[in-house]
TORDREN-777143 format. One line per 4 residues: for each residue x, y, z of N, C-alpha, C. Coordinates in nm, 4 decimals. Example, Ala and Ser with C-alpha at 12.3 -4.5 7.8 and 13.67 -1.06 7.14 Angstrom:
BEGIN
1.3190:-0.5690:0.7800:1.2300:-0.4500:0.7800:1.3200:-0.3300:0.7800  1.2850:-0.2250:0.7080:1.3670:-0.1060:0.7140:1.2900:0.0030:0.7870
END
This chain:
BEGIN
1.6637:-0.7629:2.5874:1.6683:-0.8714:2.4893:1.7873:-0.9629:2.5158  1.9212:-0.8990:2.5488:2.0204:-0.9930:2.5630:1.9848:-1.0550:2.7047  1.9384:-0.9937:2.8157:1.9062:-1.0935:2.9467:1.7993:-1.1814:2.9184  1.7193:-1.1566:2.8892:1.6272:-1.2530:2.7944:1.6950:-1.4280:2.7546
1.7645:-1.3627:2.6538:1.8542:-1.4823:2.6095:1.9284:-1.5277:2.6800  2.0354:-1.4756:2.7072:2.1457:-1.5333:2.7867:2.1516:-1.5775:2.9231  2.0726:-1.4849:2.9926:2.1107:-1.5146:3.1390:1.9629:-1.5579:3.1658  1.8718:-1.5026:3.1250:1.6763:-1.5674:3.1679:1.6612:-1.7055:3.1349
1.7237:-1.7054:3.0017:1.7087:-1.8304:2.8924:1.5437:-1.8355:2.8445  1.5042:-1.7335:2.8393:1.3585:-1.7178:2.8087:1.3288:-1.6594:2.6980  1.3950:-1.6240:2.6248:1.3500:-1.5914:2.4780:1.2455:-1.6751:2.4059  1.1429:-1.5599:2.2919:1.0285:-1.6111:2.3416:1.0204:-1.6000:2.1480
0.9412:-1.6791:2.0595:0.8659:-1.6240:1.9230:0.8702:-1.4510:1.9180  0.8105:-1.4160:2.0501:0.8017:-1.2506:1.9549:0.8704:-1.2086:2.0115  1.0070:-1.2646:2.0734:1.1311:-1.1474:2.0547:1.2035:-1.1125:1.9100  1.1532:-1.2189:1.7964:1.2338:-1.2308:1.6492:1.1873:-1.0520:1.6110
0.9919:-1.0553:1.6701:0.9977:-0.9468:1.5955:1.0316:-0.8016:1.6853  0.9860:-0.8076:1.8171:1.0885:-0.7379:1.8602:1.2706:-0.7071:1.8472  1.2980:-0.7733:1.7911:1.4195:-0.7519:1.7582:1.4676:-0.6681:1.6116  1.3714:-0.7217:1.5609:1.3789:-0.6432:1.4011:1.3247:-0.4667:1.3925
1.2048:-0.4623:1.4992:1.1822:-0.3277:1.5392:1.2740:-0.2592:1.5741  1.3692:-0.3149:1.7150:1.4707:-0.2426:1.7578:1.5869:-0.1924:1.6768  1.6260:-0.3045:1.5575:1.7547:-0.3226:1.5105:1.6642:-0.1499:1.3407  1.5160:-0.1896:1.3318:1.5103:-0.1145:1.2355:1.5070:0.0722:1.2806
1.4778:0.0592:1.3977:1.4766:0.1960:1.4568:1.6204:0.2572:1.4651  1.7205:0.1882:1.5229:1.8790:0.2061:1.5824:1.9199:0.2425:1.4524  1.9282:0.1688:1.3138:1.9904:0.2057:1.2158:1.9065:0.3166:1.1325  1.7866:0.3535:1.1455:1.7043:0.4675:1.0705:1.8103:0.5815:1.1018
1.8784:0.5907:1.2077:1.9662:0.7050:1.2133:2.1018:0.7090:1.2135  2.1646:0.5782:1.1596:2.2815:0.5836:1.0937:2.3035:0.7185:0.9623  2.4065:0.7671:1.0079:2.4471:0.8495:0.8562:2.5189:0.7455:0.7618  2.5131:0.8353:0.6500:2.6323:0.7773:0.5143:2.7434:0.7192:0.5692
2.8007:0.8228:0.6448:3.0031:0.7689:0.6355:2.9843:0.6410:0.7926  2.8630:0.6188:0.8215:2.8365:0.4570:0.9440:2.8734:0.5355:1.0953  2.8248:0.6293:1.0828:2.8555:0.7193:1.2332:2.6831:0.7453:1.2513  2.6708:0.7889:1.4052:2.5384:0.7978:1.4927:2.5754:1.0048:1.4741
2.5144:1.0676:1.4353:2.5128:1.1885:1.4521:2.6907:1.2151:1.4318  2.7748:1.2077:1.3682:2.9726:1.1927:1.3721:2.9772:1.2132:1.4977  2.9287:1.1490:1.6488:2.8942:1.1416:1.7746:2.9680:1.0222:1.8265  3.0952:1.0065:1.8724:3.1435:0.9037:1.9504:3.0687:0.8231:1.9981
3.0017:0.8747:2.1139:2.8965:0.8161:2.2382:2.7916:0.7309:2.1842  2.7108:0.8154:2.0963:2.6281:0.7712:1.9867:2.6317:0.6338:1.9092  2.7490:0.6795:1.8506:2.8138:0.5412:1.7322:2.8715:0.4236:1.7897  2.9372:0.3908:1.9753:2.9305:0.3123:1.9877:2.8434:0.2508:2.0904
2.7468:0.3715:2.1444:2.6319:0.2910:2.2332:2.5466:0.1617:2.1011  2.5437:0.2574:1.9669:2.4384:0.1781:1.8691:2.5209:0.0724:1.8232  2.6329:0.0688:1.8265:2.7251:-0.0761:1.7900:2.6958:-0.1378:1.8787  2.6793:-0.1608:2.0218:2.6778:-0.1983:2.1084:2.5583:-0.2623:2.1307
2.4279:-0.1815:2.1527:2.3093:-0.2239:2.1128:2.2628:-0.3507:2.0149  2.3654:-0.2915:1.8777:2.3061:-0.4367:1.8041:2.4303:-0.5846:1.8013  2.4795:-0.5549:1.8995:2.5538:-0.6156:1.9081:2.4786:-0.7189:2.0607  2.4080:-0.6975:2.1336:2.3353:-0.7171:2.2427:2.1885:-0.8046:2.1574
2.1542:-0.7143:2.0816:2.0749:-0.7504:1.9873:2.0522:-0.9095:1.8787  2.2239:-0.9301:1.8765:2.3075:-1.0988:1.8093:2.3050:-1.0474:1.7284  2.3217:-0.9113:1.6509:2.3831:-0.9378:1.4974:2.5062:-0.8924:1.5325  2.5857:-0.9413:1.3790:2.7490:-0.9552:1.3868:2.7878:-0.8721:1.2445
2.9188:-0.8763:1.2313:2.9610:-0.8016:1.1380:2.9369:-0.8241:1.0063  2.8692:-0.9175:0.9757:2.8015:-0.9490:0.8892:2.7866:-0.8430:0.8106  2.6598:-0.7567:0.9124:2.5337:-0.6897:0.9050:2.6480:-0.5529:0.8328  2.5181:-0.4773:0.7419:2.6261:-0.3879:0.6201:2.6187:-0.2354:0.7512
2.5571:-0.2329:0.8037:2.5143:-0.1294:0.9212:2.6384:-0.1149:1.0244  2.6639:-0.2119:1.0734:2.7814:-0.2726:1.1951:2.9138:-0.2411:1.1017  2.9323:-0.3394:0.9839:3.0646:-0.2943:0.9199:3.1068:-0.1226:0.9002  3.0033:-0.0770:0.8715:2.9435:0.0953:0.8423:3.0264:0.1338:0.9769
2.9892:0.0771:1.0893:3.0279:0.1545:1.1798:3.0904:0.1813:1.2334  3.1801:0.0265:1.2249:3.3700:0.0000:1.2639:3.4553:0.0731:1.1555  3.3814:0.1109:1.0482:3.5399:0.1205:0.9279:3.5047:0.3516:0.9752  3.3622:0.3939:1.0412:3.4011:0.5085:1.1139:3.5084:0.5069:1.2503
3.4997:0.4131:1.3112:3.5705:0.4353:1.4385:3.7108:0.4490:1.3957  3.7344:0.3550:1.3260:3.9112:0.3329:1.2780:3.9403:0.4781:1.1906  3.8427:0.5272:1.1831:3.8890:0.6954:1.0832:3.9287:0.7768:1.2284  3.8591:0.7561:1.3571:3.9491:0.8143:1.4017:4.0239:0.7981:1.5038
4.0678:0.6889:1.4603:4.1750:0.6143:1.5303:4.3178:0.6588:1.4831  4.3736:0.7729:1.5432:4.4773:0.8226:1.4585:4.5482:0.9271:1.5791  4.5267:0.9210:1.6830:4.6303:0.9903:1.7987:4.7001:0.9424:1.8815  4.7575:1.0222:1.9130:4.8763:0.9696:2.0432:4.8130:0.9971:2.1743
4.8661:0.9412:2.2739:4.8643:0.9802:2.4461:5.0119:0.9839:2.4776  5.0261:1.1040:2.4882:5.1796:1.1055:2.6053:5.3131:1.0336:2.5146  5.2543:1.0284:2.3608:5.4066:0.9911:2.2812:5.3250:0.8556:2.2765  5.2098:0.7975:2.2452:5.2063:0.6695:2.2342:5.0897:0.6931:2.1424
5.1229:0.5277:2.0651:5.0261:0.5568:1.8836:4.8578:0.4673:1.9072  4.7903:0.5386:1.7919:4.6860:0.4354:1.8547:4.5740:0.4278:1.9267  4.5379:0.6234:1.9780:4.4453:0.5958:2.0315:4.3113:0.6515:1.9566  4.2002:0.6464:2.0113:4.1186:0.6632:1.9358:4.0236:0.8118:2.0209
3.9778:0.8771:1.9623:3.9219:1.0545:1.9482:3.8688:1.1123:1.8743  3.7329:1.1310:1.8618:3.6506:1.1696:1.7815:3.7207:1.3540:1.7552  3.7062:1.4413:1.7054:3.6377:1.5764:1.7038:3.5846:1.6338:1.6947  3.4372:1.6069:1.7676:3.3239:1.6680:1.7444:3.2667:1.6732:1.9265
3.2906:1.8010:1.9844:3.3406:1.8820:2.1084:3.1996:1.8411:2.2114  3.1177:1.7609:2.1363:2.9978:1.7395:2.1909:2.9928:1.6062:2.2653  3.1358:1.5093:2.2556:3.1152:1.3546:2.2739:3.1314:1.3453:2.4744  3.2201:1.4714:2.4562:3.2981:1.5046:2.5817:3.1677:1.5679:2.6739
3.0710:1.5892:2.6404:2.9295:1.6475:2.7175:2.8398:1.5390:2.7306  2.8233:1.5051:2.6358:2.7539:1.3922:2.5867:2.8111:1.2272:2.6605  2.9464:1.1952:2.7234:2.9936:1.1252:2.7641:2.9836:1.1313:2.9153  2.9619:1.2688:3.0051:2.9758:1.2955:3.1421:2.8047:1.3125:3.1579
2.7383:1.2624:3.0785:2.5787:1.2801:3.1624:2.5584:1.1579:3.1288  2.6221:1.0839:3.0153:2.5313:0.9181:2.9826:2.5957:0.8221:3.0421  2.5360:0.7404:3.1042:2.5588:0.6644:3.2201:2.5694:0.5011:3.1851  2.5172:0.5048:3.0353:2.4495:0.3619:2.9539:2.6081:0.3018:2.8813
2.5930:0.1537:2.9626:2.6775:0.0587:2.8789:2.7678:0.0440:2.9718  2.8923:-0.0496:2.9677:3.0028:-0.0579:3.0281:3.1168:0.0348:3.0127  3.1123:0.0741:2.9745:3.2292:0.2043:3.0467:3.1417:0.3535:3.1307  3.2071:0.3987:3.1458:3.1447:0.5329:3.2341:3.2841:0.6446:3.2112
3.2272:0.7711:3.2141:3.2858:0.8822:3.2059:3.4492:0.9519:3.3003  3.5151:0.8860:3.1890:3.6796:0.8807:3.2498:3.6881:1.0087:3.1625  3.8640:1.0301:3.1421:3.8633:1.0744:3.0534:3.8811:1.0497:2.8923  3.8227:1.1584:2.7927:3.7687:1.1788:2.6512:3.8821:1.0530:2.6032
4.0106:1.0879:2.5764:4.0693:0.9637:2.4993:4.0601:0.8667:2.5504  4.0728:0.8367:2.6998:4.1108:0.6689:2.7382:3.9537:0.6001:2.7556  3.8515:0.7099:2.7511:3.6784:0.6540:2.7337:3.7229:0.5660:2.5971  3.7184:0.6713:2.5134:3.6434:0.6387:2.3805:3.8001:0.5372:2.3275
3.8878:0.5387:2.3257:3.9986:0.4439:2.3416:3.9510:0.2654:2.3880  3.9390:0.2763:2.4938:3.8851:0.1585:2.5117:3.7410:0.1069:2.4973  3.6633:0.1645:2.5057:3.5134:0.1372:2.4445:3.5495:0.0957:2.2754  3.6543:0.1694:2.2109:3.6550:0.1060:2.0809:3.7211:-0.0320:2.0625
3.8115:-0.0400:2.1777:3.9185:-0.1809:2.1831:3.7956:-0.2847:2.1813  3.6751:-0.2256:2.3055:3.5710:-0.3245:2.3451:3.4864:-0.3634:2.1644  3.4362:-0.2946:2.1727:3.3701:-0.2784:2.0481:3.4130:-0.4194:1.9053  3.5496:-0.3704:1.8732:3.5905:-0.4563:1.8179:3.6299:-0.5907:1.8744
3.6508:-0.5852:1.9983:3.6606:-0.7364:2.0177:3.5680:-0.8100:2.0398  3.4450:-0.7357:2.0961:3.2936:-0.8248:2.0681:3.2743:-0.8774:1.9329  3.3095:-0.8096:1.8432:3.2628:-0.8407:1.6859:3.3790:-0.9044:1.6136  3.4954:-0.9449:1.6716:3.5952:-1.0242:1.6181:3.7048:-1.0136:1.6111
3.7142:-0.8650:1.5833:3.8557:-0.8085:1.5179:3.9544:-0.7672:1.6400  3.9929:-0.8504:1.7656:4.0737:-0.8402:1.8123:4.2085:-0.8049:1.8092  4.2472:-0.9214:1.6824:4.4033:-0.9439:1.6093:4.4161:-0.7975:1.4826  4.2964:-0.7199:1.4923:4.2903:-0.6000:1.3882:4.4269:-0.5263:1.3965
4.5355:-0.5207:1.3322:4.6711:-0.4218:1.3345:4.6486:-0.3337:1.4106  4.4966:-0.2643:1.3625:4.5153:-0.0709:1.4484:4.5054:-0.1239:1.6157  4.4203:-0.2141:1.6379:4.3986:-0.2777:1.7562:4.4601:-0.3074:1.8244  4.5755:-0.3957:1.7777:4.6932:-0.4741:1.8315:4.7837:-0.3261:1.8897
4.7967:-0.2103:1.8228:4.9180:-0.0952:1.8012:4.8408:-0.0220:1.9479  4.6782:-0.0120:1.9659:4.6620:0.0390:2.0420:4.6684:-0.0367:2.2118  4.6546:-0.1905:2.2018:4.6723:-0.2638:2.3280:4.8190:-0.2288:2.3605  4.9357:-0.2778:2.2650:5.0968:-0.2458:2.2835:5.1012:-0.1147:2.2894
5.0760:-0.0120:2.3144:5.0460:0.1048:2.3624:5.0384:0.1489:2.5211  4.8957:0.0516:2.5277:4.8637:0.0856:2.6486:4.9658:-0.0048:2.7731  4.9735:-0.0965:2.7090:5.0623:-0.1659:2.8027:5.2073:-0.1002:2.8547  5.2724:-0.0176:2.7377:5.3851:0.0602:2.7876:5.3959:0.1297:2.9158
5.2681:0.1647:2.9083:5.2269:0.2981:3.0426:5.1552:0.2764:3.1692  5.0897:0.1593:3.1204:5.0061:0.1807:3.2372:4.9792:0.0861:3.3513  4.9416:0.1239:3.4693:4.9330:0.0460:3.5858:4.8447:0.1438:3.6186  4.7922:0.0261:3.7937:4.6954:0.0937:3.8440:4.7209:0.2135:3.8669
4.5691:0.3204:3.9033:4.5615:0.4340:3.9545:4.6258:0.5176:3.8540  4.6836:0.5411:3.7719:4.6908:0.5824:3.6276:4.6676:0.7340:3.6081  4.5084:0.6875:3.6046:4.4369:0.7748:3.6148:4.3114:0.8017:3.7282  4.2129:0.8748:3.6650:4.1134:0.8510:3.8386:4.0777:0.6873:3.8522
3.9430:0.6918:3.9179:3.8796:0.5543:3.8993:3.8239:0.4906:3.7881  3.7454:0.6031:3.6972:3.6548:0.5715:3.5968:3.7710:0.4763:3.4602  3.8570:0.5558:3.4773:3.9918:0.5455:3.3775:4.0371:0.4144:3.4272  4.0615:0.4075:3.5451:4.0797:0.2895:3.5470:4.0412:0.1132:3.5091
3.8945:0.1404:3.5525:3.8025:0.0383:3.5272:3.7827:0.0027:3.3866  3.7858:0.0930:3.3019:3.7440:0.0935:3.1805:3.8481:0.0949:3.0770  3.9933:0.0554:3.1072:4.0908:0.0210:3.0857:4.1151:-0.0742:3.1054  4.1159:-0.1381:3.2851:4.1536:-0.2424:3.3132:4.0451:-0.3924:3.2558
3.9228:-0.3174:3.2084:3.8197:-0.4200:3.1564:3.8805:-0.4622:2.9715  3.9136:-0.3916:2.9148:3.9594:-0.4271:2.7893:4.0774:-0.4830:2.8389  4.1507:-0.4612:2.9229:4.3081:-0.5441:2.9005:4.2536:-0.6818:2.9839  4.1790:-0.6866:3.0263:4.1048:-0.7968:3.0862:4.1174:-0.9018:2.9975
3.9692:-0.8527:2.9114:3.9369:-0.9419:2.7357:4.0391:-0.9406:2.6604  4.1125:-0.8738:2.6153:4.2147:-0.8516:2.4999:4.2910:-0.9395:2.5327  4.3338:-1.0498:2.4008:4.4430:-1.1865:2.4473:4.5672:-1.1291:2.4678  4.6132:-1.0172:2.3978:4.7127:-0.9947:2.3711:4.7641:-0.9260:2.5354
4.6641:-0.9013:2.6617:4.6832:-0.8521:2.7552:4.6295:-0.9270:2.8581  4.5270:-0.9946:2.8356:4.4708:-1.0614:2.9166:4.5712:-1.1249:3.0485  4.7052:-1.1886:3.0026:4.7541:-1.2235:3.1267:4.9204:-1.1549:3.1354  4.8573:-1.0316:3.1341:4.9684:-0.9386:3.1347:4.9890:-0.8816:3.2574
5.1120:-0.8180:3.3105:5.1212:-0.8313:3.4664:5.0727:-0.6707:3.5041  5.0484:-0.6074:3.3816:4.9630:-0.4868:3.4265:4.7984:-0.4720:3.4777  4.6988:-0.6565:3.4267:4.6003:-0.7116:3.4777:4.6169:-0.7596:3.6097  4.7326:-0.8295:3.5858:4.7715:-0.9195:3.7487:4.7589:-0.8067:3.8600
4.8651:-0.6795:3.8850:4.8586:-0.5635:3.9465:4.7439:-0.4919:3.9624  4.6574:-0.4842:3.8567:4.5047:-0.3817:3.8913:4.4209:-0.4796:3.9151  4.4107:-0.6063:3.9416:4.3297:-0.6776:4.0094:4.3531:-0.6310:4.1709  4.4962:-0.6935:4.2112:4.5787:-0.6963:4.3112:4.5064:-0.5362:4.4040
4.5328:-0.4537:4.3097:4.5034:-0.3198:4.3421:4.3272:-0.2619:4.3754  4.2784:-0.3441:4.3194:4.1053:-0.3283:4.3491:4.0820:-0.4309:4.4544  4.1834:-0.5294:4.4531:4.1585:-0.6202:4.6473:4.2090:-0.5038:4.7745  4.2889:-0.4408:4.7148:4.3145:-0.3525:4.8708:4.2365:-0.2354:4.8870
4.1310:-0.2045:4.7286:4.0561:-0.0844:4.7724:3.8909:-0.1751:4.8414  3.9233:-0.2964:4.8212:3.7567:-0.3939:4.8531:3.7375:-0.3426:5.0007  3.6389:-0.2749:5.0387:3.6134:-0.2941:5.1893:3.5465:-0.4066:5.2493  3.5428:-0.3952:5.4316:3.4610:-0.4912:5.4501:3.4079:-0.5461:5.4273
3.2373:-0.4304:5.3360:3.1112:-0.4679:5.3029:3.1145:-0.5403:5.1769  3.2399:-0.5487:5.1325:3.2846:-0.5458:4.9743:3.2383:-0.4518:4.8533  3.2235:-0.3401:4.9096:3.2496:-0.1759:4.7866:3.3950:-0.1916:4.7672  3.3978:-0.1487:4.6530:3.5388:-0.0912:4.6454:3.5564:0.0598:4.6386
3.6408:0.1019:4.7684:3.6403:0.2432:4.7731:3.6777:0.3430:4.6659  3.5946:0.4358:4.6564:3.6228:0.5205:4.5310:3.6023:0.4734:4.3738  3.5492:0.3539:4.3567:3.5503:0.3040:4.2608:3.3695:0.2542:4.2070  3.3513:0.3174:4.0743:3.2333:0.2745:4.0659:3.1306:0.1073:4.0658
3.1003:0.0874:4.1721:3.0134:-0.0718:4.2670:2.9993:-0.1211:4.1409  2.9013:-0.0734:4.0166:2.8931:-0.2168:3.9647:2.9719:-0.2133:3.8219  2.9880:-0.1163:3.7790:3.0975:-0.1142:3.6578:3.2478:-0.2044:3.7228  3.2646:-0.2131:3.8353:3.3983:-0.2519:3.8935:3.3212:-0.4607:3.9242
3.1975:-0.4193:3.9498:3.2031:-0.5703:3.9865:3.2130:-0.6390:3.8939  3.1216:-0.5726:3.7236:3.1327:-0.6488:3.6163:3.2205:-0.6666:3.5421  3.3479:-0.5574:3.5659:3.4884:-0.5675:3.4992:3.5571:-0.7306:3.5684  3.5355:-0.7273:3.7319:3.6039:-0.8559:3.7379:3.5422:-0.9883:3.7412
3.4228:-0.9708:3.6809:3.3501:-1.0812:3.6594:3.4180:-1.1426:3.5162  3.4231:-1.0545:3.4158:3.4966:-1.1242:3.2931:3.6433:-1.1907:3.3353  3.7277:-1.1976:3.4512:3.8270:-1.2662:3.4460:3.8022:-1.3849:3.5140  3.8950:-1.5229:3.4898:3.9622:-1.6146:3.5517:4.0300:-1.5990:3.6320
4.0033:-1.5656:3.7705:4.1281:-1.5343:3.8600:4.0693:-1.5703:3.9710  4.1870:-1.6204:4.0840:4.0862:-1.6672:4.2432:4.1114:-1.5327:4.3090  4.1871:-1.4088:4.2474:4.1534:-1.2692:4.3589:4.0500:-1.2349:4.2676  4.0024:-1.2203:4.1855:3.9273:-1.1684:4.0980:3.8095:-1.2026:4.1922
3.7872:-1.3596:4.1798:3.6717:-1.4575:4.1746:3.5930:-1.4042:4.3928  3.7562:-1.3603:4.4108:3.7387:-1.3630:4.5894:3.6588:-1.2599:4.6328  3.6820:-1.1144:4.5509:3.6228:-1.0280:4.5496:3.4946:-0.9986:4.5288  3.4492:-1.0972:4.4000:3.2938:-1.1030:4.3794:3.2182:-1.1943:4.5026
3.2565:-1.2529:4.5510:3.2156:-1.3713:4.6712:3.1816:-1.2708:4.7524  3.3307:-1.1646:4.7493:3.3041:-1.0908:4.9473:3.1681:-0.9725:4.8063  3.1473:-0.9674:4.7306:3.0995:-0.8036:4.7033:2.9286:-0.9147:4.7072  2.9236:-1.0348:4.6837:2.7910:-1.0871:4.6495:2.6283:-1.0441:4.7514
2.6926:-1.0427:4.9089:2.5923:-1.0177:5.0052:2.5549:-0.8569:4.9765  2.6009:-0.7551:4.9334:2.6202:-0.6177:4.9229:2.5056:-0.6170:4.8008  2.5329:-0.7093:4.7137:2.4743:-0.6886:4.5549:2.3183:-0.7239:4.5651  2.2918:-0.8309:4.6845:2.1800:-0.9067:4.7106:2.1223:-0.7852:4.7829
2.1790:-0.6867:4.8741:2.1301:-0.6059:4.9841:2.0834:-0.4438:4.8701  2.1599:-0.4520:4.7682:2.1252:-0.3293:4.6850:2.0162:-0.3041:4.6081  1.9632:-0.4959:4.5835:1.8736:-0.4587:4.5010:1.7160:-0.4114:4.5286  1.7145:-0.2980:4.4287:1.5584:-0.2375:4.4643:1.4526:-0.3672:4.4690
1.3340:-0.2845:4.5031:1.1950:-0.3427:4.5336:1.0998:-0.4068:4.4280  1.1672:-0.3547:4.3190:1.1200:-0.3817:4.2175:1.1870:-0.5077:4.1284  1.2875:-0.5339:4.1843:1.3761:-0.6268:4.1241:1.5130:-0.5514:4.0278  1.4952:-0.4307:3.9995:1.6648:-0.3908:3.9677:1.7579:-0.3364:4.0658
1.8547:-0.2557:3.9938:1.9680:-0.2300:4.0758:1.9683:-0.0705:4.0052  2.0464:-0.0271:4.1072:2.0820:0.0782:4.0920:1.9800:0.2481:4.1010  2.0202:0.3891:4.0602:1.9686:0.4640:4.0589:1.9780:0.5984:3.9366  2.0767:0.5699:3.9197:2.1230:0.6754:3.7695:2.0745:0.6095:3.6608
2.0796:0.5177:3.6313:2.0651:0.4483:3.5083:2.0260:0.2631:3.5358  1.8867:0.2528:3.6376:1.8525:0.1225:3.6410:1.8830:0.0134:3.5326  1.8583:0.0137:3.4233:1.8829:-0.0493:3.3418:1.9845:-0.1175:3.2921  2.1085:0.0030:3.3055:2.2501:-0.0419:3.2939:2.2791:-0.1376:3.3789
2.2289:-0.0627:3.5078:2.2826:-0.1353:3.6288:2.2896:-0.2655:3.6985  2.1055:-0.2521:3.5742:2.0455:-0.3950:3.6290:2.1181:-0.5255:3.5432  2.1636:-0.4678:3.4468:2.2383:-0.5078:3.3464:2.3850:-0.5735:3.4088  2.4270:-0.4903:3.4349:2.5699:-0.5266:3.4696:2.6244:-0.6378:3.5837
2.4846:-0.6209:3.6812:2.5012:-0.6883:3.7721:2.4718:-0.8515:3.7357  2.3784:-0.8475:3.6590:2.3134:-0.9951:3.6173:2.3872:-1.0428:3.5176  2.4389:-0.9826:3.3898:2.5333:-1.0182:3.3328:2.7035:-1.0436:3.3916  2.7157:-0.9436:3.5033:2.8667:-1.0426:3.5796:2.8013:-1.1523:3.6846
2.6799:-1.1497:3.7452:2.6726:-1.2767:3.8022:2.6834:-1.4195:3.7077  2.6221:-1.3969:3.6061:2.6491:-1.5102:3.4877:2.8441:-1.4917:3.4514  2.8143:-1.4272:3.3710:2.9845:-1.4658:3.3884:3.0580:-1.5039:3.5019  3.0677:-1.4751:3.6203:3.1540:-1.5252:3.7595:3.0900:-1.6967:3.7542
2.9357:-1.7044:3.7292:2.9064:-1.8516:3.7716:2.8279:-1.8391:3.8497  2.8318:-1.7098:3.9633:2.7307:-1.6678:4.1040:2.5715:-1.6817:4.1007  2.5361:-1.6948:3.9679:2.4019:-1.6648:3.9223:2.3371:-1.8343:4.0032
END
């Protein structure tokens, strides 16, 4: 539905009611307290979804679901305030087999940490206090390689978006740092191909911009027969790639 709109420009009369199907199915399994099963993974794949979907915080479902995340937004990393951690021992299983959306399976706090930074800044609340405490956080600590790859990407994509980081010299450096892992073919070694291409598709940058240029012939050579990408999770994939070619401009 969102490639449809955005990047096809083909939205059609009966996507209105396709859309109301989708949006009425996703919330049939909201609980009371605005959580997906009290399921991390869950609660913000379905924020996410209707957020792909064009509704906004408006919607009494979406508000439901941000004022759960911020409940548990209440830990530290390594002496630092702010991050966000479900406790329910299932998100951490449930996070290393699901493959769906822009982040991918780092580790449990700095996943669900930044998927929530993401979350709220799609829907507005960037300048949110708990928000702000958790970007000035991350910035204390971190630079590239950090952590593994997954951790990386999915870090360096919220400090990307986030104003308050966006041209912070810990972005400048993990750009810098994904040009020397770019190979020839333009993969970046060790680093997941299209979660990494669509992280630097959201920036303004000419290393950013250089990287998608050299990774573009690779992206054209990947795609299946059928017209998507990828093999774990086509959909995502096909996703990610077409949504950072629109953002870079490449499209």
């Amino acid at each position: 539905m969102y490639l449809r709109r955005e990047v096809l420009k083909n939205e059609g009369k009966s996507d209105i009611t396709v859309k109301r199907r989708l949006y009425e199915k996703i919330v049939a399994n909201q609980l009371a307290d605005g959580s997906w099963d009290k399921i991390f993974v869950r609660t913000a794949n379905n924020l996410w979804n209707l957020a792909l979907l064009g509704y906004t915080v408006k919607n009494k479902n979406i508000e439901r679901g941000l004022k759960w995340l911020l409940r548990i937004h209440r830990h530290q990393y390594r002496g630092y305030p702010g991050f966000f951690l479900s406790e329910n021992k299932e998100d951490t299983r449930l996070m290393r087999s699901t493959f769906y959306g822009e982040f991918g399976p780092g580790c449990t706090i700095l996943y669900q940490t930044a998927y929530s930074i993401h979350i709220f800044h799609i829907f507005g609340f960037s300048n949110n206090r708990q928000i702000l405490t958790t970007v000035n956080s991350i910035l204390q600590f971190w630079r590239p390689g950090w952590c593994g790859a997954w951790c990386t990407i999915n870090i360096f994509r919220v400090l990307i978006e986030h104003p308050l980081s966006a041209e912070s010299k810990q972005v400048q450096k993990s750009v810098k740092h994904l040009a020397k892992k770019q190979s020839k073919l333009g993969a970046w070694k060790g680093f997941p191909f299209y979660h990494t291409f669509h992280a630097l598709s959201i920036m303004n940058n000419v290393i950013a911009k250089k990287q998608l240029e050299k990774a573009l012939p690779l992206v054209i050579k990947r795609q299946n027969k059928n017209g998507s990408w990828g093999r774990k999770d086509p959909e995502t994939e096909t996703f990610l790639v077409l949504d950072g070619l629109k953002n870079s401009e490449l499209l």
